[in-house]
LOKOL-245022 format. One record per residue: residue in three letters; x, y, z of N, C-alpha, C in turn. Coordinates in steps of 0.02 Angstrom, whole numbers, plus 50000, padded with zeros to 5 digits. Example, Ala and Ser with C-alpha at 12.3 -4.5 7.8 and 13.67 -1.06 7.14 Angstrom:
// LOKOL-245022
ala506604971650390506154977550390506604983550390 ser506424988850354506844994750357506455000250394 
//
This chain:
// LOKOL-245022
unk570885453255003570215450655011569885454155071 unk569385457455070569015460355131568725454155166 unk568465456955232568205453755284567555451055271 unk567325452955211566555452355193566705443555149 unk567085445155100567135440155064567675433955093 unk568075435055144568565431555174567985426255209 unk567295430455254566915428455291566495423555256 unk566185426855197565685423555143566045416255131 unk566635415455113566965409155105567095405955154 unk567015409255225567115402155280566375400155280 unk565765403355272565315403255288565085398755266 unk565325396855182564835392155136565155386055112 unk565945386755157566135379155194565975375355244 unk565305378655290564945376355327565225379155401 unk565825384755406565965387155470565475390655496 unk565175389155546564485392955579564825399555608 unk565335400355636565625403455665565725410755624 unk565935408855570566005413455511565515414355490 unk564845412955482564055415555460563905420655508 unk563965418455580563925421855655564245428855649 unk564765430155608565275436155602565155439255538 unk564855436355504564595439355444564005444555454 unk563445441755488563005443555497562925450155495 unk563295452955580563385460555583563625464055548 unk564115462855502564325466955426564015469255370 unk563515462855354562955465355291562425465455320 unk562275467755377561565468255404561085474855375 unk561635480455392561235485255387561125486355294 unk561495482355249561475485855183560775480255148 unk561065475355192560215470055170559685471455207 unk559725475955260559015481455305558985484355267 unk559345489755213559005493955153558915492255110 unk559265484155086558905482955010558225479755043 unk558175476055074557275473755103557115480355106 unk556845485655166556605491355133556525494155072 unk556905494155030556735494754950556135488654948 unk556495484954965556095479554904555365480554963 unk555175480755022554445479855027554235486555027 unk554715493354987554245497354987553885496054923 unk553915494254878553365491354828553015488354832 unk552965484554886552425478754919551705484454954 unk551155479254927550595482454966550535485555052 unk550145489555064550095490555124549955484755168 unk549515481055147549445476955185549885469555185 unk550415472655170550975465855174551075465055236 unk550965454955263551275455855339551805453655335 unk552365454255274553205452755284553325458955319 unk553845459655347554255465755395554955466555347 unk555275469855326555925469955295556455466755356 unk556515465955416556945462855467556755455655465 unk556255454755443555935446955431556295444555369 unk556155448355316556535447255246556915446255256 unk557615451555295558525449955272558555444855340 unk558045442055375558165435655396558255429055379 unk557705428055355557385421955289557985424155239 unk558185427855195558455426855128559275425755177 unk559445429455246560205426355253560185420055305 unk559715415855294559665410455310559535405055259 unk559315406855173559435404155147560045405855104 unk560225411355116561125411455087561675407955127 unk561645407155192562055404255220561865399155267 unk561125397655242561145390855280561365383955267 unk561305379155300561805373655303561675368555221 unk561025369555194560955367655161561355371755064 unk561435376955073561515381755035562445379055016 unk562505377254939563215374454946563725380254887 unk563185386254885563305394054827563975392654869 unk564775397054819565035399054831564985407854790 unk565075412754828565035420854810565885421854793 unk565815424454740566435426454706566865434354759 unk566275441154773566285444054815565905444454844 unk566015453354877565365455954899564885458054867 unk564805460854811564345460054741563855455754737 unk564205449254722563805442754711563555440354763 unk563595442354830563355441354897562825443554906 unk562745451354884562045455154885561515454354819 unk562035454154762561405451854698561175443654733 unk561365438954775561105433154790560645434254836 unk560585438454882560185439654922559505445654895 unk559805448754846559185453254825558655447554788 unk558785443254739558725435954712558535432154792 unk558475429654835558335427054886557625430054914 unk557865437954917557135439654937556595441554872 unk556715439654819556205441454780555925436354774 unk556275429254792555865423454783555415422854866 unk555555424854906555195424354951554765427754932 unk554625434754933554125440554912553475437254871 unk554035433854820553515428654792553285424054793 unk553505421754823553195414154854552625415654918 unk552705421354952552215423654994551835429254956 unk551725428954905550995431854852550755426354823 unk551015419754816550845415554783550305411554842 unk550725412854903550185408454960549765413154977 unk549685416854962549245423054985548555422354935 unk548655421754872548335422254827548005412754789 unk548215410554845547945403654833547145402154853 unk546865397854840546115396354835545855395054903 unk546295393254942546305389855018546105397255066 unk546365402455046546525406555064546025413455038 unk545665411654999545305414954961545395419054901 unk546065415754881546115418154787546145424554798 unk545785426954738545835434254691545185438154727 unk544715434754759543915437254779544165442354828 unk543585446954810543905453354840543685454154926 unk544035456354942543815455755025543165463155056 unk542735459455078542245467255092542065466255173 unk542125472855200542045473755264541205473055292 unk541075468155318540575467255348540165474555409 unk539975479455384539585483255423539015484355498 unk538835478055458538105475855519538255470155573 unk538735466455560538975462955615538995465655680 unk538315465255724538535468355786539075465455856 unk539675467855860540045466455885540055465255985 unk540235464356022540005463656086540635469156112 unk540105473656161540595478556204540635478056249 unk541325478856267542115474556303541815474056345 unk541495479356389541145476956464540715472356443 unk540225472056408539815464856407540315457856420 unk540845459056379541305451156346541515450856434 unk541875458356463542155455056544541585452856576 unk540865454556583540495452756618540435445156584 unk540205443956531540065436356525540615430256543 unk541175434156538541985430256526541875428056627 unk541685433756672541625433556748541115428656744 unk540795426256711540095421656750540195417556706 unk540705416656658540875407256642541465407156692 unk541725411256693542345407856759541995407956804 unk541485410356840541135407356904540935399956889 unk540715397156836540285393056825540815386556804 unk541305388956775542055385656777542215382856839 unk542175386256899542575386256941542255379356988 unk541465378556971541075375457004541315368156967 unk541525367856903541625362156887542455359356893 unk542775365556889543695365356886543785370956924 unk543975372856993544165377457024544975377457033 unk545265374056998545995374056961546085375656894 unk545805375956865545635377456781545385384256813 unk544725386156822544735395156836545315395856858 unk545755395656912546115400156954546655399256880 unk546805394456851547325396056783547085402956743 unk546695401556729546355406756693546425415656723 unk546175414456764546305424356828547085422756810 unk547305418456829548185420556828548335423156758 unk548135420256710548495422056637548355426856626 unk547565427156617547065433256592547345439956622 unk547105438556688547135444356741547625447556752 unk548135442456776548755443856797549385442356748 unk549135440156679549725442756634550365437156647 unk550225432356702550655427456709550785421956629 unk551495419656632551625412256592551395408256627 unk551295401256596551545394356610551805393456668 unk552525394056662553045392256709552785396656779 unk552515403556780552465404556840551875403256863 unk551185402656828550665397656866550985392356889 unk551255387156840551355382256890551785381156936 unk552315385656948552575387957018552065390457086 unk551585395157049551485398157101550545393857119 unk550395386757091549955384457113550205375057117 unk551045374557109551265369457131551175363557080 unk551075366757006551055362556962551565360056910 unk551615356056876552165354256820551715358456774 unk552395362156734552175366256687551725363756623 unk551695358156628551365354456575550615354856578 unk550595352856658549855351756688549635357656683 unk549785363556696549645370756689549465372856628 unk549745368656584549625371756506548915368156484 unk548945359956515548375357356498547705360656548 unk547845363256596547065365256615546985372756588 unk547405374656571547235382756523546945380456446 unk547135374756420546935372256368546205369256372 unk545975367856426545375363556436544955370156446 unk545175373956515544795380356515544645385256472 unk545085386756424544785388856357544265384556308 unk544365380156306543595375656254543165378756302 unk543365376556368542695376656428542285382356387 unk542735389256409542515393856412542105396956346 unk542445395156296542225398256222541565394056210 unk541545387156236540825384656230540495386356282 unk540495389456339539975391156366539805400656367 unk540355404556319540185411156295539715410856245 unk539835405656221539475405456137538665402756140 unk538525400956206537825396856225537325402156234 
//
């Protein structure tokens, strides 16, 4: 019995340990059957093939999944079968009414768009005008924006619980998008 199918059978007795060791063995041959399979997929597919042989070996060996695989054969025809139902199930949500169906998508031309220096200049004079009402809410804001900071280190580095930090970046954004949009 190889290591593939020795593994496949601890796996789908629920040994996590043995899914964990599986993994790195059929990785790379379910990285080329996903590549096959989304090279037939449109360009504008946003599945990734590393996304695919994620999702389909999480529903081959996840906890819910009670398949036993005879080999390694029946391991990969289950997973090629795994990702075709995903493939399809994400054309099916794609192509739903919510989402805008079958209607064809057309690029809006005349929409005049705002240039970037305008957006930093206006983005600078609602955070001035921010600051007059929440001068803790702006200074969140320069930190994220500006300085590319998380959460956790604003509220380190202005003495806050990371929570409180999230809620005045949350407030300062409405702030801000309603007073760009005025």
């Amino acid at each position: 019995m190889s290591d593939v199918t020795r593994l496949l059978e601890a796996a789908t007795a629920g040994n996590r340990q043995a899914a964990a060791e599986l993994l790195p063995l059929v990785y790379d041959e379910l990285r080329r059957l996903a590549a096959a399979r989304m090279a037939a997929e449109a360009a504008d597919h946003t599945l990734q093939p590393t996304a695919l042989v994620h999702e389909a070996y999480v529903r081959l060996v996840g906890p819910t999944d009670d398949a036993r695989w005879e080999n390694r054969g029946h391991f990969f025809a289950a997973a090629a079968e795994a990702m075709r139902r995903i493939l399809v199930d994400a054309a099916r949500r794609k192509h739903r009414e919510k989402r805008g169906g079958g209607m064809a998508k057309v690029e809006l031309l005349d929409v005049r768009t705002r240039d970037p220096d305008e957006r930093l200049i206006a983005l600078d004079d609602a955070l001035e005008q921010l600051a007059l009402t929440d001068s803790l809410a702006a200074r969140v804001v320069e930190l994220r924006q500006f300085a590319g900071l998380g959460h956790e280190e604003i509220a380190a580095m202005l003495g806050l619980t990371v929570y409180a930090a999230r809620q005045k970046w949350t407030f300062a954004r409405a702030w801000l998008r309603k007073a760009m949009t005025e």
